[in-house]
N, C-alpha and C positions, 0 to 999 in steps of 0.2 A: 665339566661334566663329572656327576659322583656317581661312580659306579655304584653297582651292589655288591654286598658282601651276602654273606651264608643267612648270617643270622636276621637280616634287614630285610632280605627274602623272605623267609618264614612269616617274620610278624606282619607284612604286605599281605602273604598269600592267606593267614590267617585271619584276614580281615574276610577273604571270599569266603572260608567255611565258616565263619561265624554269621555271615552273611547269607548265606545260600543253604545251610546246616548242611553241610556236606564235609566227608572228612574225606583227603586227597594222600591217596598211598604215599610211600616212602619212594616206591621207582617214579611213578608223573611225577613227584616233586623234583627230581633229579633231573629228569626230562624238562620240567619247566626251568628250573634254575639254568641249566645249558644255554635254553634259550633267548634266559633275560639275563646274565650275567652281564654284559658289558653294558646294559641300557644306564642309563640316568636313573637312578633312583626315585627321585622326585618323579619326573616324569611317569615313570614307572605305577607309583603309588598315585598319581593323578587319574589315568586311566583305569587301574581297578577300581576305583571310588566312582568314575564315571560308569564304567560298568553293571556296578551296582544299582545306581541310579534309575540305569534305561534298561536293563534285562530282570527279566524275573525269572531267567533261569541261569544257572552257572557258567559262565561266557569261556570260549574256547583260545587259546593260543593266538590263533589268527584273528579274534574279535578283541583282545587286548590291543594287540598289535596295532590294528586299525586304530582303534583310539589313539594310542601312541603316534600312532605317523603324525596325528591332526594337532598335538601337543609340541611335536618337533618342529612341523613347519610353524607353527603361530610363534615358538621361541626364533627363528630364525629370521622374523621382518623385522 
């Protein structure tokens, strides 16, 4: 599994405000990184793309997530 680092963060999450045209304060980014820090990377950026895809609005913390869970189990059969 390849975590995330700071920087790898950013240009993932910059993919949603460049997406969403929303820009996401310096504290929620802080608040977001906490929470995706230890994920897989990959995974990570797979769900925000999904994301994008099926919301047409700026997906929350726990609608990442969701996605993620569904990326984790299918890597694990």
């Amino acid at each position: 599994m390849l975590m995330i680092g700071q920087v790898e963060f950013l240009e993932i999450i910059n993919l949603l405000e460049e997406n969403y045209n929303k820009k996401i304060s310096d504290n929620i980014i802080r608040i977001w990184y906490d929470e995706f820090k230890n994920c897989d990377k990959e995974i990570l950026k797979k769900a925000i793309i999904k994301c994008i895809k099926e919301y047409s609005y700026f997906p929350t913390i726990n609608q990442i997530k969701e996605q993620m869970s569904a990326f984790y189990q299918y890597k694990r059969i």
